[in-house]
VOGU-3710 file (C-alpha; in Angstrom, 3 decimals, decimal comma):
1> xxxxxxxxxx> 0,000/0,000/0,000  2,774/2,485/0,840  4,476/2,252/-2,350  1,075/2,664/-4,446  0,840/5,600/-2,333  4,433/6,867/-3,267  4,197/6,112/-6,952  0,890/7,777/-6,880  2,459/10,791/-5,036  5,687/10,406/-8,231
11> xxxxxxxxxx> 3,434/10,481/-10,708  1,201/13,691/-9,711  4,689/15,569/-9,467  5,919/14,267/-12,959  2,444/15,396/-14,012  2,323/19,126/-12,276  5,739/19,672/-13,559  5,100/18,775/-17,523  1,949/21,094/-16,986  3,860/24,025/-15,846
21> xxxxxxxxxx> 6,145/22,772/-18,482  3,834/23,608/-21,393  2,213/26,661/-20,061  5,782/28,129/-20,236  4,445/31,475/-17,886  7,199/33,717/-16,633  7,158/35,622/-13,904  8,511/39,277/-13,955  11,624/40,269/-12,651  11,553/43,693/-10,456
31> xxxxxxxxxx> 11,778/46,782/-12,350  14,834/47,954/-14,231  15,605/51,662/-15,407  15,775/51,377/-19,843  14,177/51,915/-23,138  10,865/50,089/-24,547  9,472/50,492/-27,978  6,038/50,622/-28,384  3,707/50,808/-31,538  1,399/53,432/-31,665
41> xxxxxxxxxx> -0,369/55,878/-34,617  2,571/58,487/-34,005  4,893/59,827/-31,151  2,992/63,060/-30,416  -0,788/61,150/-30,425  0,892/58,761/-27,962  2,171/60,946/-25,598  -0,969/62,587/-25,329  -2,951/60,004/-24,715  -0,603/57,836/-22,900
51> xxxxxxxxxx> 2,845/58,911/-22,636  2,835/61,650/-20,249  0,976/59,633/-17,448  3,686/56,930/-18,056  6,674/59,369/-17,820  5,407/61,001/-14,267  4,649/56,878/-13,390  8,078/55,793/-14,693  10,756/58,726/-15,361  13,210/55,710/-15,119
61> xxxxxxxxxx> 11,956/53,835/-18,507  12,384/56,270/-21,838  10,159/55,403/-24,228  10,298/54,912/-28,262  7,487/55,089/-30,353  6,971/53,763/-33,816  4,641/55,066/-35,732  2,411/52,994/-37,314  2,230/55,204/-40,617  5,603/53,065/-41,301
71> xxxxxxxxxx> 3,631/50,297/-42,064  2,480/52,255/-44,739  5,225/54,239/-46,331  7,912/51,236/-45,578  5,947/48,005/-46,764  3,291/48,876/-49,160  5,148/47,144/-51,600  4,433/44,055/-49,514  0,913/42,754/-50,846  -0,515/40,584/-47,908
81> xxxxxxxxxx> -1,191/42,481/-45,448  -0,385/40,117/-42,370  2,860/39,562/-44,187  3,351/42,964/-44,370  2,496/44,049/-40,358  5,438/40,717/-39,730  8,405/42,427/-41,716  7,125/45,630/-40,188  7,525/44,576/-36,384  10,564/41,938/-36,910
91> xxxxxxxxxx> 12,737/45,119/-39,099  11,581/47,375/-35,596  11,160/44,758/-32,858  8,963/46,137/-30,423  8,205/45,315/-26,966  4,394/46,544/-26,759  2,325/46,276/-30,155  -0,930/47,545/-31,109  -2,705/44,636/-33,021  -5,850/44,309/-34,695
101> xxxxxxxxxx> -8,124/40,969/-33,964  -6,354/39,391/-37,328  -3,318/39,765/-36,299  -3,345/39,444/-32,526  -4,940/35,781/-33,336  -2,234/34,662/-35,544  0,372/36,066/-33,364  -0,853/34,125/-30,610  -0,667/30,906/-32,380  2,431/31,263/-33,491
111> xxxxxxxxxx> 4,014/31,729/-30,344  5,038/35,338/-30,494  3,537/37,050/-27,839  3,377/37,241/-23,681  0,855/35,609/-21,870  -0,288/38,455/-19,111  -1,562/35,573/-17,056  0,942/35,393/-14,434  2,042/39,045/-14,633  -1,454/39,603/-14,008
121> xxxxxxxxxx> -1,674/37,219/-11,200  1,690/38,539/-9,610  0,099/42,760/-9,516  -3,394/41,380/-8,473  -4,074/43,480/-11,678  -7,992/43,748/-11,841  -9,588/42,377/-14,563  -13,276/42,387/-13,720  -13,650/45,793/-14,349  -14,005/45,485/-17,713
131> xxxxxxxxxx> -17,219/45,457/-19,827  -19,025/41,936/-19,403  -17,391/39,532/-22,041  -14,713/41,514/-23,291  -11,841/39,630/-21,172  -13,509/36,105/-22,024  -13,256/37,235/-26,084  -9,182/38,350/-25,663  -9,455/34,743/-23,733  -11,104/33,053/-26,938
141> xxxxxxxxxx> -8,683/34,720/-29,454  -5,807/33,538/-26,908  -6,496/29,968/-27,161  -7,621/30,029/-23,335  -4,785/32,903/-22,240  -5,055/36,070/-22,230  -2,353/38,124/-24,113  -3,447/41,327/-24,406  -5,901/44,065/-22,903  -8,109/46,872/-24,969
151> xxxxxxxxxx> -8,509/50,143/-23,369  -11,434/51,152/-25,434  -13,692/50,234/-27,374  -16,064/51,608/-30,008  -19,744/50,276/-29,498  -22,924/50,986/-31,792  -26,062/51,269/-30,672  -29,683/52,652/-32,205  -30,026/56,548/-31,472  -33,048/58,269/-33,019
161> xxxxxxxxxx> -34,788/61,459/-32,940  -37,354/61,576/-29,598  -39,270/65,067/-31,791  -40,041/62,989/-34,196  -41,549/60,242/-33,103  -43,395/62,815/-30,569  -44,731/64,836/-33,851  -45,760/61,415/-35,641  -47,073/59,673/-32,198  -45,011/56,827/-32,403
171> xxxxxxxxxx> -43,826/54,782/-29,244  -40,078/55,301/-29,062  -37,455/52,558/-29,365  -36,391/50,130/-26,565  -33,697/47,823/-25,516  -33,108/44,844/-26,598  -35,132/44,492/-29,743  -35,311/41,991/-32,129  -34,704/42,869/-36,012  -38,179/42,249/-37,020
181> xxxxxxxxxx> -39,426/44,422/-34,272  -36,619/47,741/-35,460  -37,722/47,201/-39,016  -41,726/46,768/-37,928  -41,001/50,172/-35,914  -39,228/51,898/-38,653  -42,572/51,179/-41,335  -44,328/53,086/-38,929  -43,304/56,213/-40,524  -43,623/55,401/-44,104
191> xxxxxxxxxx> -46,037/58,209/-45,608  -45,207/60,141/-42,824  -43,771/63,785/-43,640  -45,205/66,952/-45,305  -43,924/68,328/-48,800  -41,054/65,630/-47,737  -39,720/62,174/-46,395  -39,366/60,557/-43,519  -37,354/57,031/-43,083  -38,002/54,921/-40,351
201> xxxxxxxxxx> -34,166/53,895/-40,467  -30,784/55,022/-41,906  -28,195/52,510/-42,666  -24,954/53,774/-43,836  -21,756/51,675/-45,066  -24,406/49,892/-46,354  -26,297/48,414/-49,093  -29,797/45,890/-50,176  -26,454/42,974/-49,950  -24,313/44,192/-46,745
211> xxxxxxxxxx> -28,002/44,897/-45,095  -29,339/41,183/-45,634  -25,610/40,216/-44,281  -25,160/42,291/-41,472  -29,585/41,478/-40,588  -28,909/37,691/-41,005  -25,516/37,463/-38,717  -27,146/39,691/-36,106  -30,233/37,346/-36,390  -28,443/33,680/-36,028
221> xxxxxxxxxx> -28,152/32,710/-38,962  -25,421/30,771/-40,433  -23,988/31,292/-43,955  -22,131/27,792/-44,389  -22,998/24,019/-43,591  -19,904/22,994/-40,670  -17,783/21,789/-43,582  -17,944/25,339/-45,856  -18,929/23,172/-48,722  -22,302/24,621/-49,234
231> xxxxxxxxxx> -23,434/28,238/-48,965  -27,146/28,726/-47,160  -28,802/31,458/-48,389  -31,285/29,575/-49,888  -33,124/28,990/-46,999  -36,046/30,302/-45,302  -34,325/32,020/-42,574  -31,547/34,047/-45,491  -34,814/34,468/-47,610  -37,225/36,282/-44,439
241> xxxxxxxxxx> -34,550/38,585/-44,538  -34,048/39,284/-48,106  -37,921/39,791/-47,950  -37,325/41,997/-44,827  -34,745/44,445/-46,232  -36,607/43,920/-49,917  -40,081/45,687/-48,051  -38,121/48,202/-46,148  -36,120/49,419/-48,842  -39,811/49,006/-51,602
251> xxxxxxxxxx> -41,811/51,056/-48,468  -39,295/53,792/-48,038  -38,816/52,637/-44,030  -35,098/52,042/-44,954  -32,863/54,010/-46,745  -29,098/52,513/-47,413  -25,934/54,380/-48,048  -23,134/52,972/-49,581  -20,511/55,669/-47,495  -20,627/57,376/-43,906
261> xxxxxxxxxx> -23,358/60,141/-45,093  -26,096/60,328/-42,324  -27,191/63,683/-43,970  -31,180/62,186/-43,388  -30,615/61,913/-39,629  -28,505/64,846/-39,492  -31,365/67,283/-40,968  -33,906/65,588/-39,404  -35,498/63,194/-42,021  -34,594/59,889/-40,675
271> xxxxxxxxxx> -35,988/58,837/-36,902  -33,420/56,094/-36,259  -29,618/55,241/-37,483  -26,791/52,924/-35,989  -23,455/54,636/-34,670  -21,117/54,869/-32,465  -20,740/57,456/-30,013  -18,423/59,455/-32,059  -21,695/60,873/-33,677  -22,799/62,604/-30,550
281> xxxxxxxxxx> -19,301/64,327/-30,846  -20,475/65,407/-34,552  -24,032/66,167/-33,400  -22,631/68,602/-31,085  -19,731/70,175/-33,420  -21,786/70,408/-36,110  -24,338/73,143/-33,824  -27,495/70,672/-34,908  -29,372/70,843/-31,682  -31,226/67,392/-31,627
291> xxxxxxxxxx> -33,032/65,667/-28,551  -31,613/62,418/-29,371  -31,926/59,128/-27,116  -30,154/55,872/-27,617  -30,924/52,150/-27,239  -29,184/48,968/-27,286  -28,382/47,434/-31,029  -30,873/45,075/-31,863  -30,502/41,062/-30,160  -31,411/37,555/-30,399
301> xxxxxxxxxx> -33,947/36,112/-28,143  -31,673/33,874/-26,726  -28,201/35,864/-26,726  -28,244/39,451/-25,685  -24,918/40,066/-26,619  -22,897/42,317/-29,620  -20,247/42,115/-31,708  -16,872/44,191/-30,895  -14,145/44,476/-33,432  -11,007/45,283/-31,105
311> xxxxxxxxxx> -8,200/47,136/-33,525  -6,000/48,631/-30,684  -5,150/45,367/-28,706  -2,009/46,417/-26,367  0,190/43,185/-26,249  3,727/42,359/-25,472  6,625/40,567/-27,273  7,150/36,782/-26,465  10,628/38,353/-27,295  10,696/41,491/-25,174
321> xxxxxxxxxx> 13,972/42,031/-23,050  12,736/44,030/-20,487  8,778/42,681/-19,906  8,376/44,222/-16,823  8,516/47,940/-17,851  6,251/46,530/-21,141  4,051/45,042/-18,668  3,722/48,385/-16,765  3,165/50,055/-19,914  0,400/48,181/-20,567
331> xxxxxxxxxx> -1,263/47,868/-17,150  -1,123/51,225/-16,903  -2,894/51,796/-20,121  -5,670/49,479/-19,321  -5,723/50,501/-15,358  -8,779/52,001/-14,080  -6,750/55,454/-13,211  -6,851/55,794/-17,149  -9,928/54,942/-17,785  -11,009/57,741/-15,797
341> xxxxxxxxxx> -9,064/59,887/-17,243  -10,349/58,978/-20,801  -13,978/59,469/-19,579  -12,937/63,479/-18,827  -11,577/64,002/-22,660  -14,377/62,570/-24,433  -12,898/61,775/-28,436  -15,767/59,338/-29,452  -14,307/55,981/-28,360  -15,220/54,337/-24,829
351> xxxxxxxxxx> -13,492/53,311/-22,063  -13,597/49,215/-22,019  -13,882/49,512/-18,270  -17,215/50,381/-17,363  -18,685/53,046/-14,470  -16,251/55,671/-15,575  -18,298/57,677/-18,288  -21,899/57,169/-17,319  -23,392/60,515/-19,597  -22,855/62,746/-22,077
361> xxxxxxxxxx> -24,324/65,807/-22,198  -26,944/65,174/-19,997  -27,789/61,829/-21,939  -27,352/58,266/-19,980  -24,625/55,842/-22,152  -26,162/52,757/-20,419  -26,933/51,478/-24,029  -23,473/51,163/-25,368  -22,603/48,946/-21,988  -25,488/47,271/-21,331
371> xxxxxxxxxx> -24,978/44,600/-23,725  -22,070/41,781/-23,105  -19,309/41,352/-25,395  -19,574/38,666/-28,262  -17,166/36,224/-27,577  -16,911/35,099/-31,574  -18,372/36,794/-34,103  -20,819/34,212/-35,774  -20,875/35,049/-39,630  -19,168/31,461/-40,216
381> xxxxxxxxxx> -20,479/29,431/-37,148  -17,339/26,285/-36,919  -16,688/26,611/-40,532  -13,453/27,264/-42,034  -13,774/29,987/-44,760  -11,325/31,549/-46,739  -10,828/35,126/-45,882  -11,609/36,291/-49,416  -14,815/35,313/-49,483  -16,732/38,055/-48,433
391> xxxxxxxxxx> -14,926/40,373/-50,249  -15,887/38,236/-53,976  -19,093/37,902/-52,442  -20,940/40,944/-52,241  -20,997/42,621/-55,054  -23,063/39,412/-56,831  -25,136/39,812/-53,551  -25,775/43,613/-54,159  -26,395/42,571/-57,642  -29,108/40,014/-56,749
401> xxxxxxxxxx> -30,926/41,757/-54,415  -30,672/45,032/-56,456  -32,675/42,826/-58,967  -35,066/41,763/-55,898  -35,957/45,542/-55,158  -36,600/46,832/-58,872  -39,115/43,578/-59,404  -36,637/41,779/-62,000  -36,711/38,869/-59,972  -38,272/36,988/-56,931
411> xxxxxxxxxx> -36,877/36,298/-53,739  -36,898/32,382/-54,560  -34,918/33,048/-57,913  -32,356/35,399/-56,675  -31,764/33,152/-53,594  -30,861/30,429/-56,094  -28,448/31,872/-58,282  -26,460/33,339/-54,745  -26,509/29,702/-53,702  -25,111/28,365/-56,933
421> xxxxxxxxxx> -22,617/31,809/-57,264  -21,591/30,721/-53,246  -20,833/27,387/-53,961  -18,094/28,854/-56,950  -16,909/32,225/-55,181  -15,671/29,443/-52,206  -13,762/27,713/-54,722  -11,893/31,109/-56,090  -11,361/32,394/-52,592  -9,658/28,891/-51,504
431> xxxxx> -7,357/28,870/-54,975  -7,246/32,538/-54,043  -6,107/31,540/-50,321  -3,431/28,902/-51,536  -1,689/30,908/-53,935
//
């Protein structure tokens, strides 16, 4: 019995120590005085939004910034642009970067950056603060790990116009809608308007394609059967909301924009429109004096959550000499002294922690919080789809639905010919992928 016990006892050790083994955390030494480099949109916009609270934190640690414009003006010869953003930050070796999702994801899995985990464990850095679902998406991109933070974050939501749905006597948006319920409320003010127009909705970035896209994600759906063999828009689900965006558009409840113009809700003749809070920034510069309100972007029944894209992920090097001063870098850029201090200079974006800016000119943000954090974004569901896809896709989508709206075609038949263009544009955008 007592050497069952002891092998028993051997073998948990051998086992604890391989499992450290392959986690392969490090803890951080104590605090040296040197240089980091650190990626950022240029030296001056750094220093004013970050720099100068470092320097009075740290005089010790000097600090070189290179500016991402490099990327540009140094590799644009380079075609692929992941390939590109490696020969940028191997030729200038940084110790913090600034990574979009793409990038940050494939970075992980190739072993190239720190895992905070410990570092975060060793500060007792606080990491509930953040909005809900934010840390567990950095987790998912991480493989389980966390390797990077986001300081802010821009969120939609649905503003609209309180006058006008006074003057017209219609009940005001809410929280947590469905799609079907935003586009019901938006054909309440079709016909409505004298010697003019009034939309229900403004979309912009957008168009008949994009909208049955963005409608169809937002709603659950799924694109692609698990092995991305077969395209699914010729379903009843895709084809609801081709019908959906088809009446809105045929009505007048919807208008789309292909670029950023919101010149309907800007002069009044649109009651709703998605953005993020960068347009009560241009409400305000622009002198319109609006009594807007804002709700949450529409949901699923079953998942009240929303999509995040993060672009300014603050990581560190796998290959960093001097982690701890990177590490203080980026705690202090994520801390919740600087989230406070973004919520007093207001530029549009949020602060990912939440409780810091609760208004804005007298109006509640609730909205842009209230929902958590999308852990994946579920346009492909477990599929495997080339990244060109979308891109070869859309323009036969605009094309088909585009034939939808002016009567050329029915739903049925445009649905169809997407399915059977799908099935084809998968095959370019893998040859596409390989080459």
């Amino acid at each position: 019995m007592k050497r069952v016990w002891r092998t028993g006892i051997f073998m948990l050790t051998i086992l604890s120590l391989l499992s450290s083994c392959g986690e392969q955390k490090e803890e951080l030494e104590p605090l040296q005085a040197g240089t980091i480099k650190v990626v950022y949109l240029d030296e001056e916009s750094f220093f004013e939004d970050y720099g100068k609270y470092f320097k009075l934190q740290f005089p010790q640690i000097d600090v070189e910034v290179i500016s991402k414009s490099k990327l540009i003006t140094e590799f644009n010869h380079v075609n692929d642009y992941k390939e590109a953003t490696r020969k940028f930050l191997n030729t200038y070796n940084p110790d913090v970067l600034l990574l979009d999702e793409e990038m940050f994801k494939a970075f992980v899995e190739e072993g190239k950056l720190y895992n905070l985990e410990t570092a975060i464990h060793q500060d007792n850095f606080d990491v509930d603060g953040f909005m809900p679902g934010l840390i567990d998406k950095l987790k998912a991109l991480g493989k389980g790990d966390l390797y990077g933070l986001v300081p802010r974050v821009t969120v939609h939501a649905l503003y609209y116009n309180e006058d006008l749905f006074k003057e017209y006597q219609v009940e005001p948006p809410k929280n947590k809608m469905s799609w079907q319920e935003l586009m019901d409320l938006a054909g309440r003010f079709t016909g409505q308007g004298s010697g003019g127009h009034v939309y229900g909705l403004e979309e912009t970035y957008s168009d008949p394609g994009r909208e049955v896209l963005n409608i169809g994600f937002d709603s659950g759906l799924q694109l692609f059967d698990e092995k991305a063999e077969q395209v699914l828009i010729n379903t009843d689900g895709w084809k609801s909301v081709m019908k959906l965006v088809t009446d809105g558009v045929h009505s007048g409840s919807i208008i789309l924009h292909s670029n950023g113009s919101k010149k309907h809700f800007m002069n009044k003749e649109a009651a709703m429109t998605f953005d993020s809070p960068g347009l009560m920034l241009s409400l305000k510069q622009n002198g319109i004096h609006m009594n807007w309100g804002i709700v949450t972007m529409p949901v699923l029944r079953n998942d009240e959550s929303v999509n995040i894209n993060s672009r300014e992920i603050f990581a560190i090097s796998a290959d960093s000499p001097n982690k701890r001063a990177a590490w203080e870098l980026v705690k202090l850029v994520n801390g919740a002294e600087m989230a406070k201090a973004l919520s007093k200079t207001f530029n549009g974006t949020l602060p990912s922690r939440t409780g810091y800016l609760k208004e804005y000119d007298g109006k509640s943000l609730e909205a842009f919080y209230m929902l958590k954090v999308r852990e994946t974004a579920k346009k492909w569901g477990n599929a495997h789809v080339p990244e060109p896809f979308f891109r070869m896709y859309v323009e036969p989508l605009r094309a088909e639905m585009q034939a939808v709206i002016e009567n050329q075609k029915t739903i049925d038949e445009a649905a169809a010919v997407l399915e059977k263009v799908g099935r084809k544009v998968l095959m370019q955008a893998r040859n596409e992928t390989r080459k």
